[in-house]
KOLKENU-510534 format. One record per atom (N, C-alpha, C): x, y, z; residue in one letter. Coordinates in steps of 0.1 Angstrom, whole numbers, plus 5000, padded with zeros to 4 digits. Layout:
# KOLKENU-510534
XYZA
...
***
This chain:
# KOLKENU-510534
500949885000X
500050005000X
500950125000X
500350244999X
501250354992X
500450455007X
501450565010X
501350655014X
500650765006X
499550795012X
498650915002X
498851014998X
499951025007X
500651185002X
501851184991X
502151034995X
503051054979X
502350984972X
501350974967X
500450864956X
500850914945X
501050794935X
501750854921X
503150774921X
504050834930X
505450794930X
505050654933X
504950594940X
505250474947X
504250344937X
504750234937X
504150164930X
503350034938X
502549994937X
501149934943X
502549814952X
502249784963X
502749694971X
502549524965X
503749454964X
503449374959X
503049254973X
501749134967X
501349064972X
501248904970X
502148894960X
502348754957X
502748654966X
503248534965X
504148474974X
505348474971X
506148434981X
507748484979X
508148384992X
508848304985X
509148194997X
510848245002X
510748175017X
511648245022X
513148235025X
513148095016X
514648065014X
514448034998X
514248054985X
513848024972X
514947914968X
516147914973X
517047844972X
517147684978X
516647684987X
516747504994X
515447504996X
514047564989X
513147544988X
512047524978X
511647384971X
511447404957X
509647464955X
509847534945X
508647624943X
507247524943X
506147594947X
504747534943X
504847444932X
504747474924X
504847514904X
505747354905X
506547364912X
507647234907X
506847114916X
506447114929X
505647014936X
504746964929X
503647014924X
502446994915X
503046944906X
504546984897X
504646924885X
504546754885X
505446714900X
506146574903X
504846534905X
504246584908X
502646504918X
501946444906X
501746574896X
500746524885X
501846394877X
502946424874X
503946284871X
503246164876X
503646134893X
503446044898X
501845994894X
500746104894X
499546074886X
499445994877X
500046014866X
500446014855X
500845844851X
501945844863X
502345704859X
501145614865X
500945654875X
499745554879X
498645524871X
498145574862X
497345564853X
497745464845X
499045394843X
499345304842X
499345154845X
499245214860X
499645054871X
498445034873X
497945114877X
496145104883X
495145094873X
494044974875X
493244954861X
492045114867X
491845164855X
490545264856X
488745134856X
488245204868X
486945144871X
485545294869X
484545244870X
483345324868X
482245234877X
481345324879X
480145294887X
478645324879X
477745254878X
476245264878X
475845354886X
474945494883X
474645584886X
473345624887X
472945674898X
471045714902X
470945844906X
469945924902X
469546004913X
468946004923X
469646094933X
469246104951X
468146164951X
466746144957X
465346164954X
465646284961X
465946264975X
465746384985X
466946524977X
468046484969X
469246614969X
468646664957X
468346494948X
468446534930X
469946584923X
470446504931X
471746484924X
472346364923X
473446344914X
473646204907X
474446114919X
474146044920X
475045934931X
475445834925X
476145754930X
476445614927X
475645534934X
475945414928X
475645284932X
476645194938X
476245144948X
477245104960X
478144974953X
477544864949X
477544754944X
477844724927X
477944854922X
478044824908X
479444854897X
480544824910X
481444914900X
482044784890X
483444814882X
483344764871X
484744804863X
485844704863X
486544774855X
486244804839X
487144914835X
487044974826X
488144874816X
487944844810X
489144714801X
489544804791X
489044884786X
489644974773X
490345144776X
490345114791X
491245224795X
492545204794X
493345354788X
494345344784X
495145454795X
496345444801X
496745544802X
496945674801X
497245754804X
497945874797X
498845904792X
498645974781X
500245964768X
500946074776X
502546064767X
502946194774X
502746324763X
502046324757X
501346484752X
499946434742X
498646474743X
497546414734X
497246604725X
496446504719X
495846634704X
494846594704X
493846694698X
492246704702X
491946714711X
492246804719X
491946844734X
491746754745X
492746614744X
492546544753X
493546584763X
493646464774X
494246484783X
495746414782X
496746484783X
498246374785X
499146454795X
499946394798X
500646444808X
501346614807X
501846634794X
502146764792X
501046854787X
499946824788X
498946884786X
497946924799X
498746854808X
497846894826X
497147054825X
498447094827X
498247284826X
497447344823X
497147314814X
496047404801X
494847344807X
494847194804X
493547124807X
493147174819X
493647174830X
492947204846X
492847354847X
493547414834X
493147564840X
492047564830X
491047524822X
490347534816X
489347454817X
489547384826X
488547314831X
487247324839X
486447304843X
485147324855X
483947444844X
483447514851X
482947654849X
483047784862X
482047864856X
482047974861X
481847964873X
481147874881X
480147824898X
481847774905X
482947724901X
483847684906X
484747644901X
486147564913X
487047544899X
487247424888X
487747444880X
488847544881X
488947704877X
488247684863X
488647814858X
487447934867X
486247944871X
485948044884X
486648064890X
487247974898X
488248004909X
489048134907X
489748094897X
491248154891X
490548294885X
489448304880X
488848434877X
488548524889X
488048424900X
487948484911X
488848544916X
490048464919X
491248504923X
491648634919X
492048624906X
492848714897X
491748884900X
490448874896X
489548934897X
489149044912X
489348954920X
489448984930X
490849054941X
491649044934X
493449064938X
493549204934X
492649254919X
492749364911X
491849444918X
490749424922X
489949494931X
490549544944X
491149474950X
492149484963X
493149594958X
493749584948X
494749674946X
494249784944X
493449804937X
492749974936X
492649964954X
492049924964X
491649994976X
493349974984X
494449904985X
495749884992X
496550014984X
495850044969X
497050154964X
496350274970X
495150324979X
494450424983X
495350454997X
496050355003X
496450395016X
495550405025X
494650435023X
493350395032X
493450275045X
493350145036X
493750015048X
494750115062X
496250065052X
497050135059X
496550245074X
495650365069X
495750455075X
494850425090X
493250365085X
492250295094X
493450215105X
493750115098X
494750055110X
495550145122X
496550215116X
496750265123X
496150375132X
495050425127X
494050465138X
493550395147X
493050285142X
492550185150X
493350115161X
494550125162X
495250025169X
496150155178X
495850255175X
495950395181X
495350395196X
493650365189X
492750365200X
492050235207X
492750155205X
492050035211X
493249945214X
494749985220X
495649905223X
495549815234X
494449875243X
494349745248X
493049665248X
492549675238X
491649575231X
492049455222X
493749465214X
493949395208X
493549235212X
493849225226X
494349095229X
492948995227X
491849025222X
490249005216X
490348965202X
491349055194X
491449065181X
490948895178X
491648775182X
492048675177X
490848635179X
490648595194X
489648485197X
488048515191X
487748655189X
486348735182X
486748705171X
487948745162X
487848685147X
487848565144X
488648455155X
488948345145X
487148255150X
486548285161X
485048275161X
484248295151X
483948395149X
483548425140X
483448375123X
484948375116X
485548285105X
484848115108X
484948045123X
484247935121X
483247895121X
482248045128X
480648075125X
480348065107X
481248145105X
481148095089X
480848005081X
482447955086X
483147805078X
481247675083X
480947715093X
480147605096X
478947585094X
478447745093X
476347775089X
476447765074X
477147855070X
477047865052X
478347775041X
479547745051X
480547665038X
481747785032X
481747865045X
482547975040X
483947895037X
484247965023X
485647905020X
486647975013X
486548015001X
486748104993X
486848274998X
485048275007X
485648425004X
486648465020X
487148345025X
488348405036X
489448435024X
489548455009X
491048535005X
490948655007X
489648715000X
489248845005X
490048885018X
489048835028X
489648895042X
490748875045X
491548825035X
493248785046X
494048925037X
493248965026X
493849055024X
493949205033X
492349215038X
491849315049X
492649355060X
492649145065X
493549135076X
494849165074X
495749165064X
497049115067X
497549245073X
497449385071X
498049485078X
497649495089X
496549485092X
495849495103X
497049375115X
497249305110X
497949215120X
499549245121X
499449275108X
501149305110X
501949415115X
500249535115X
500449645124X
500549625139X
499849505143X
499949475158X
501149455162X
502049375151X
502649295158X
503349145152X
502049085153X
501648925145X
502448935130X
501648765127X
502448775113X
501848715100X
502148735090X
501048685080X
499948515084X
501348455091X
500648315090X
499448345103X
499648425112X
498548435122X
497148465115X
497648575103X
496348625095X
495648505089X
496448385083X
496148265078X
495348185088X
495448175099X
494948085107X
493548195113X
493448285112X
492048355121X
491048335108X
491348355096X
490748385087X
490748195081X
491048175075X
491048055064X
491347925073X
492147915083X
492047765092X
490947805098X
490347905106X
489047865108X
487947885102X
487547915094X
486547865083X
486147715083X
487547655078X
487547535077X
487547395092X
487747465100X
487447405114X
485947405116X
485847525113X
483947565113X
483447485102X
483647455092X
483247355077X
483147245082X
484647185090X
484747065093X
483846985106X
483947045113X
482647015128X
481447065123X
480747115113X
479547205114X
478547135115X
477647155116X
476047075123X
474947065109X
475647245101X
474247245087X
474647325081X
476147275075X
476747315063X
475747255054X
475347375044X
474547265033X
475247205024X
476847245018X
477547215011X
478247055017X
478147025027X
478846875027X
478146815034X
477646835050X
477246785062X
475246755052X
474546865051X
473346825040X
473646745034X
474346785023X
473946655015X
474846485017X
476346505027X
476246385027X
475246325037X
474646355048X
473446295054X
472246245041X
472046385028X
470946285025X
471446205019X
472646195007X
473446055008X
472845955013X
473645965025X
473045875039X
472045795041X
470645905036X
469245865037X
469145845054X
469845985066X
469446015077X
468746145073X
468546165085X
467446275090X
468546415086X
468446515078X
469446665076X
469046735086X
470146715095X
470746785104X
470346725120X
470246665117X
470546495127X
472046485137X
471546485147X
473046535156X
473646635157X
472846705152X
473446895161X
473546845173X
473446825181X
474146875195X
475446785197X
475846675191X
477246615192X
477546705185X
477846755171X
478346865165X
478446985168X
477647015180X
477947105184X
478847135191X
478847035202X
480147025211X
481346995203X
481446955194X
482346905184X
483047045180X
482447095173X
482547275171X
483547345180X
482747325193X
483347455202X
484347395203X
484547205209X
485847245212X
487147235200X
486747185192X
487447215177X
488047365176X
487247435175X
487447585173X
487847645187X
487647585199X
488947615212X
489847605210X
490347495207X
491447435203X
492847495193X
491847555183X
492347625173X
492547785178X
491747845182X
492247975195X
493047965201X
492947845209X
494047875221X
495547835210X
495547755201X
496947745200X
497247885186X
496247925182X
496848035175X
497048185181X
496348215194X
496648315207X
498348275210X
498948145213X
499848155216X
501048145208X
500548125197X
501548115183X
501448275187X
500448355182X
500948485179X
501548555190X
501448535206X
501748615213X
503448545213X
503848455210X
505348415210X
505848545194X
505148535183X
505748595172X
505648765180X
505048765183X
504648945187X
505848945197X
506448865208X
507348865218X
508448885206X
508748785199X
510348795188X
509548725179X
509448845166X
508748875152X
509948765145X
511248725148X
511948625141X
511748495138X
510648465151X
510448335152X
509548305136X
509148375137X
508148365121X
508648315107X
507848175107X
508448155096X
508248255083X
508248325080X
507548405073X
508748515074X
509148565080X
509848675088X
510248745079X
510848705071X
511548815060X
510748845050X
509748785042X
508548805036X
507548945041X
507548875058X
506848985062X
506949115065X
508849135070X
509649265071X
509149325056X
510249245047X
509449345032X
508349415029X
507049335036X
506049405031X
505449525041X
506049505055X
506149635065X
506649725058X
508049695055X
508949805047X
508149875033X
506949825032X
506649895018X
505449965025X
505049955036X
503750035042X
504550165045X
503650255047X
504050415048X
504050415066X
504650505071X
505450495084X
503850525093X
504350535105X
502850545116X
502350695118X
503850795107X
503150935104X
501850945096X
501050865091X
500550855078X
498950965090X
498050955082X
497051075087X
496051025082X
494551025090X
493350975087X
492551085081X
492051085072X
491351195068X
489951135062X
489251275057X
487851265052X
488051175043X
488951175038X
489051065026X
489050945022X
490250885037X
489850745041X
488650715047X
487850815057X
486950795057X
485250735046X
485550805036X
484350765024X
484850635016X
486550615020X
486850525012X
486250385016X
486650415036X
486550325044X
484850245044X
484450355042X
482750305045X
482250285038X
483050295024X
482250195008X
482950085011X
483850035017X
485149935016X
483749835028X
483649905038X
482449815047X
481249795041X
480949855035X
479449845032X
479749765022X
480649705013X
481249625003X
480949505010X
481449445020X
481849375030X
480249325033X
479549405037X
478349365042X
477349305031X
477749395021X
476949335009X
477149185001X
478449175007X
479149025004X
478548945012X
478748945028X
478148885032X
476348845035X
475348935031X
473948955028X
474348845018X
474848865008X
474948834993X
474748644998X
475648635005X
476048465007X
475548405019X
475048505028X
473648455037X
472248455033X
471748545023X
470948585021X
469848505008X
471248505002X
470648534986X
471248364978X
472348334987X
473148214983X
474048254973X
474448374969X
475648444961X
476948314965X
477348314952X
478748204950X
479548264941X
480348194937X
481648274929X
481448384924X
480848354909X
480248484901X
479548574906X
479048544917X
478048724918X
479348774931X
479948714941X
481048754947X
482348814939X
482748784935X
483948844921X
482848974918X
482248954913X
481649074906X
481249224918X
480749144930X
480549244945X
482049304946X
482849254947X
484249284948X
484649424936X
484449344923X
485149474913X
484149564917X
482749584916X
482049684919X
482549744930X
482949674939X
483649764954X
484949844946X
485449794941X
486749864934X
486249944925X
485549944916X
485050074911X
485250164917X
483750164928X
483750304932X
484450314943X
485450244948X
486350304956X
487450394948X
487550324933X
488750404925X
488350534920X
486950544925X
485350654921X
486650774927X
485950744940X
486150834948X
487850844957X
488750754952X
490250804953X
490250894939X
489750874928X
489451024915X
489251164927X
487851154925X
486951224929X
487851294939X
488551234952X
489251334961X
490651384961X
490951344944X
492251334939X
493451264948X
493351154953X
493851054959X
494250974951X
493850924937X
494950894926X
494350964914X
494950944909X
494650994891X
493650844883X
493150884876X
492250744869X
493350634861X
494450644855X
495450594854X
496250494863X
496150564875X
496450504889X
495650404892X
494650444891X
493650304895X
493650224884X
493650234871X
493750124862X
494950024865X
496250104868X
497750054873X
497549954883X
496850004895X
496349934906X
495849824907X
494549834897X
493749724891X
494949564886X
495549624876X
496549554868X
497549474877X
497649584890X
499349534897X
498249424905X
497349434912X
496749344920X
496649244913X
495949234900X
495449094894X
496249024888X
498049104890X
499049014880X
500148964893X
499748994906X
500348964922X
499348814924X
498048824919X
497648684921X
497348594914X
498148614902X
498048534890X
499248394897X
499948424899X
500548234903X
499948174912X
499048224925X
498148194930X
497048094925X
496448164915X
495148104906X
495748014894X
497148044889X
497647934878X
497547794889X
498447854899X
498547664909X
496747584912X
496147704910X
494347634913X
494647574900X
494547614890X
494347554877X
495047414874X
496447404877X
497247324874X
496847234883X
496547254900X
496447134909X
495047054904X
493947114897X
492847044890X
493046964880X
494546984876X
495446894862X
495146754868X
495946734884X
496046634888X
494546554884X
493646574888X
492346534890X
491946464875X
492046584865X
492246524849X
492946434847X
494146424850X
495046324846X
494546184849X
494046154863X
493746034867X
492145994863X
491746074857X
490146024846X
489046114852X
489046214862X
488046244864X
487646234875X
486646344877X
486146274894X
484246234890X
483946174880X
482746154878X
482845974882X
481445954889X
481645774893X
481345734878X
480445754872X
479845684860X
481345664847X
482545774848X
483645764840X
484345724847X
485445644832X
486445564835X
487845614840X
487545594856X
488545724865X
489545584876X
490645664876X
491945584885X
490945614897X
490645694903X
489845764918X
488745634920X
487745624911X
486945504909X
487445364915X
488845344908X
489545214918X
489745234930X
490145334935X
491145364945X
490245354955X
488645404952X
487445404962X
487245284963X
486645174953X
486745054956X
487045034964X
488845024961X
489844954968X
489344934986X
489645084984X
489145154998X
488345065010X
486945105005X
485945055004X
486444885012X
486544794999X
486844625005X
487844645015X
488644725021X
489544705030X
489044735043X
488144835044X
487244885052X
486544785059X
485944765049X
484944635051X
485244525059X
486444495061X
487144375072X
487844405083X
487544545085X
488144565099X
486944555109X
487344555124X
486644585136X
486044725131X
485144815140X
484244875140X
484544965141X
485345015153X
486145115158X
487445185144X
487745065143X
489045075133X
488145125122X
487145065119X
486745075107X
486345245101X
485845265116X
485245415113X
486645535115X
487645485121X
488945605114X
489445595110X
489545445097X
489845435084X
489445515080X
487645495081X
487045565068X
487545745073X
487745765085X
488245905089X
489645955073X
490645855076X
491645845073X
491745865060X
490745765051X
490545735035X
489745875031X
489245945040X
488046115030X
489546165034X
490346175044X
491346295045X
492746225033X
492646155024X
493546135018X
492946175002X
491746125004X
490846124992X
490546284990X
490546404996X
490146465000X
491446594990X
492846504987X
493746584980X
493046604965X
492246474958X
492346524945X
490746554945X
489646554960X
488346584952X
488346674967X
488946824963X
489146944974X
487046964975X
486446964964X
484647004969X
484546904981X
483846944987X
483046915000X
481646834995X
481146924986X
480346844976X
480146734968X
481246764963X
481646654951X
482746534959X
483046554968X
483346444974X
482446354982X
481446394991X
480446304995X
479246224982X
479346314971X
478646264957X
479446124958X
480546114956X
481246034952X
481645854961X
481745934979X
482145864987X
480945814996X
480045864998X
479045855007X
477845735001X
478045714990X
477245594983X
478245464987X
479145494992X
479345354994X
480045375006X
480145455014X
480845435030X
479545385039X
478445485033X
477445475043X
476745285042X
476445265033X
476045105032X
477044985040X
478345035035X
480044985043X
479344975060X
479245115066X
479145125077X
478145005079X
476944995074X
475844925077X
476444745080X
477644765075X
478044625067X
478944595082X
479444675087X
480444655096X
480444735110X
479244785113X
478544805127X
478944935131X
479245025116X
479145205121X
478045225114X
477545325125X
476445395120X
476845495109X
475645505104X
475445655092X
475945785098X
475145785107X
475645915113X
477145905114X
478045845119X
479545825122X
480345845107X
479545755099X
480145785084X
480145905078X
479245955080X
478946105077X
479746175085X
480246195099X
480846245105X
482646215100X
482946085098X
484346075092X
484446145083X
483646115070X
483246215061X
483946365062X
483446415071X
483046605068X
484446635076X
484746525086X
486146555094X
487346555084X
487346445076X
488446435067X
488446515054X
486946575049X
486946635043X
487746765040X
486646805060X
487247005064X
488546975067X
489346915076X
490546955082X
491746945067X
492146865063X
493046845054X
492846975047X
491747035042X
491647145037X
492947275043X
493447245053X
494347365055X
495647295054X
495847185047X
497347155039X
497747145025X
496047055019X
496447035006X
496547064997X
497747114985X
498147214978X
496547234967X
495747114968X
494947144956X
493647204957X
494047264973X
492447334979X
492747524971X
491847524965X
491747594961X
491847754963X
490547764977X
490747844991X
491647834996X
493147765001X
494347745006X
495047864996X
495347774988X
496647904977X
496147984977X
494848044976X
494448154973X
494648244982X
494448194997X
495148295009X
496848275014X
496748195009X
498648155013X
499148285001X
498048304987X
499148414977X
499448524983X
498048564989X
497748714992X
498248735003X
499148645013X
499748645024X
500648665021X
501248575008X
502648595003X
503348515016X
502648375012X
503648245018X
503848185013X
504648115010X
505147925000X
504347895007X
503547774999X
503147615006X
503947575016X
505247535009X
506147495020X
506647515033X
506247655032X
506747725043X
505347705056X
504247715046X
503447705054X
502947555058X
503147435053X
503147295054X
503847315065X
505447295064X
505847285075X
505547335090X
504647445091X
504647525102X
502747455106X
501947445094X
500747385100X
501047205103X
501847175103X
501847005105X
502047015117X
502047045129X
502047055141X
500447065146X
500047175136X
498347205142X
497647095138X
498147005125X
497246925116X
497046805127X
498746775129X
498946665144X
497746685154X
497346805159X
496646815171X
495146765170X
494946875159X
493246895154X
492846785148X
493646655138X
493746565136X
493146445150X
494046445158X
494146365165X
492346385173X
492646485176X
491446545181X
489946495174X
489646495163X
488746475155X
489046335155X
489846235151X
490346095158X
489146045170X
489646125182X
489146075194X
487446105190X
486446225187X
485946225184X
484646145181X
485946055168X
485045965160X
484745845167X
485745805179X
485945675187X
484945705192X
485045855202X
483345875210X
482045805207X
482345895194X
480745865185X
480645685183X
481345665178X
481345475180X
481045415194X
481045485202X
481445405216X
479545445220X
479145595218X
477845605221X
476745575211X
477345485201X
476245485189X
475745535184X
476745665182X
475845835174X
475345755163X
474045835164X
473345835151X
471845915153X
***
């Protein structure tokens, strides 16, 4: 962000990622490459299978058939490059970035992203953020120590009533000064905002995007066991407070501990000093920038607003915030076009890695049951292994098999489509309840969501943080350890009281 009084000279703050040793650390871009390889070969070793397909009376959406799968005998591999817009190994890239539609990813995503990064830049090149902050932390110093536990609440009130996922990039962009003005450090902004969403996704009671529809899957009662999920909830999202309160108050004590540290100096060093000045200006800026905010959220409580009409609430916010930095000659109209530009080309590697990690998913046949897909075997497989354990075991396999399955089908949706037609009948087969299956389900689903490079909502706030994967893998595999385990015990409960 730029100082308002020199607006013009200074050029939009960059927000990409920027990992912190580039040297003994290999990029995003090269991880995904080896991964979709390894894809690649397997398509090989592993025969492609398909499933017989119905619709779900109560969802009206397509499910499988538990009992009907089937290899595919005229499944071929993947070449290493195809023509006619198929799929081959050097053709991942293109394919997954061109993949899905407008409703998600891939290619929504990546419009969202990109779309959204350029909107941000018109309001971070206003100085505005900047200035609110430091007013605010002027007057409420000793309020901060609230900041965390009221935000990262909140984020899992989200993550858990409506499926908030996506729009935590937005806010980590909101957040990131805001925190780094305290003190904290990007990755703290990552955990209030985007790990708890997904804590709140993962425990939630009536998400309609996973917890709905895998219960009707199920064929239980929607929304059946709110009060285990509830408790589930709080202390899930305790858990996640108390250890992100004390991560940040150790970074705030010595800012070096941060993995992040030098990433995050840089982008201090590009904010304008604590001289900066609040004025009428920030003010009109500030309260189209909230009422933007509010409209978003109406928009996705209200109205059920998803990608496309959110991307589009966003550039409209950036309009007329670039309206009125014109209007109070706070930039020139040139400026805000610049702004627009520098934002949406800071989140462009961000949204390519959405595109490319969707490669993976191409490569191995798809995530449709009815098509001839590697994922199709692998469920099977799953599945018959399942099926011969004890009860207990059985139900944190199935915990185990959604949190692995969970890398190449990141929807919440589209993964219970896929898994829930045959875990829940499993359960029947081997003395877990539906309800428990459903519960493995949404556990393995949400949590993994804050490691796996192919979540979409992940890169998308790790860009605008301007963190490596790596950097941030390594520092969340301690939390994954905890919250993991935790969700673990959980599942044993529920087996032990015969949730259902």
């Amino acid at each position: 962000m730029t100082d308002p009084k020199s607006q013009g000279s200074d050029k939009t703050k960059s927000i990409n990622t920027e990992p912190v040793n580039s040297k003994s650390m290999p990029d995003a871009f090269i991880i995904l490459f080896f991964v979709v390889l390894v894809a690649a070969i397997a398509t090989h070793i592993i025969p492609a299978g398909k499933f017989a397909t119905e619709i779900n009376q109560d969802t009206g959406k397509k499910v499988l058939v538990s009992d009907s799968y089937q290899v595919v005998e005229d499944f071929q591999g993947v070449p290493l490059f195809a023509d006619g817009g198929n799929a081959g190994f050097l053709n991942f890239a293109f394919e997954g970035m061109v993949s899905g539609d407008k409703w998600g990813s891939a290619i929504g995503v990546m419009m969202f992203i990109i779309l959204t990064g350029g909107a941000f830049g018109i309001v971070m090149k206003t100085g505005s953020i900047n200035n609110g902050v430091i007013a605010l932390i002027s007057k409420t110093q000793k309020l901060e120590v609230l900041f965390i536990p009221i935000l990262f609440t909140l984020f899992s009130l989200g993550g858990a009533i409506f499926g908030m996922g996506e729009e935590a990039i937005a806010f980590c962009i909101v957040l990131l000064p805001l925190m780094l003005a305290i003190g904290y450090d990007s990755i703290t902004t990552v955990m209030v905002t985007y790990v708890a969403t997904q804590i709140g996704f993962a425990a939630s009671w009536m998400n309609p995007f996973s917890v709905a529809i895998a219960q009707g899957i199920a064929d239980i009662p929607l929304m059946s066991g709110m009060e285990f999920r509830v408790i589930m909830w709080f202390v899930l999202t305790a858990i996640g407070v108390v250890f992100t309160m004390r991560y940040a108050a150790n970074i705030k004590a010595k800012p070096e501990l941060s993995a992040n540290y030098l990433v995050d100096k840089t982008y201090k060093s590009e904010t304008p000093s604590t001289a900066s000045t609040f004025d009428k200006t920030d003010t009109a800026i500030l309260a189209s920038f909230f009422l933007a905010i509010i409209w978003v959220i109406w928009g996705v409580v209200a109205k059920g607003y998803y990608i496309p009409e959110i991307a589009s609430q966003f550039f409209t916010m950036g309009v007329v915030i670039g309206l009125i930095a014109v209007v109070f000659k706070r930039l020139s109209v040139n400026e805000v076009a610049d702004a627009f530009k520098q934002g949406a080309k800071d989140l462009l590697p961000a949204a390519m890695i959405v595109g490319m990690a969707k490669g993976i998913v191409i490569i191995l046949g798809g995530d449709q049951a009815d098509e001839a897909s590697v994922l199709n075997t692998v469920l099977y497989g799953a599945a018959n292994v399942i099926g011969e354990l004890p009860t207990t075991l059985s139900a944190l396999l199935m915990f185990v098999f959604q949190s692995v399955f969970n890398f190449f089908i990141a929807s919440g949706s589209g993964q219970a489509a896929l898994t829930m037609p045959l875990m829940a009948p499993l359960g029947d087969l081997v003395g877990v309840s539906r309800q428990v299956a459903v519960l493995a389900f949404q556990l393995g689903d949400g949590l993994t969501n804050l490691i796996i490079p192919t979540s979409a909502s992940l890169i998308g706030c790790l860009g605008v943080a301007r963190i490596d994967w790596l950097v941030w893998a390594k520092f969340i595999s301690k939390f994954m350890l905890l919250i993991m385990t935790s969700a673990a015990l959980f599942i044993v409960v529920a087996v032990f009281i015969n949730f259902s």
